[in-house]
C-alpha positions, 0 to 999 in steps of 0.5 A: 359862932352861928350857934352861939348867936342862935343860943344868944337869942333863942335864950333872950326871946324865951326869958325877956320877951316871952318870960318863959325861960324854959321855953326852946324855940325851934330853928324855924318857928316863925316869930313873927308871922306866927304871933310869937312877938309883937311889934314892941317885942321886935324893936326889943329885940332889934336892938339886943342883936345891935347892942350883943353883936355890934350890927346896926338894922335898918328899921325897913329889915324888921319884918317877916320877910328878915327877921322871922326865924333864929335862922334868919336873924342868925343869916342876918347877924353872921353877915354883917359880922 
């Protein structure tokens, strides 16, 4: 399943956020503390991951520290799952 999440949001941040859909993000790219999403971009984010995989995230999570790689929002999605 991990690999469907990181597929799920690797393809919605390269075609709804970043509007290149050919684009491949690496596992551990950061997306936030390397500028790759803005603040606006994370709250659309926050809340495709609570819609797509029924998981509620506390506003406090969304950060560098949570939520700055596939690899973590993928730790984050599969344990609240």
């Amino acid at each position: 399943m991990t690999d469907d999440i990181i597929q799920n949001l690797s393809h919605y941040i390269a075609q709804q956020i970043l509007k290149q859909p050919k684009r491949q993000i690496a596992l551990d790219e950061a997306l936030i503390s390397g500028g790759l999403i803005d603040s606006f971009s994370l709250v659309d984010l926050a809340l495709h991951v609570e819609d797509t995989f029924g998981v509620h995230l506390d506003d406090t999570e969304l950060n560098a520290d949570t939520f700055d790689t596939l690899t973590q929002l993928a730790a984050l999605i599969r344990a609240r799952t």
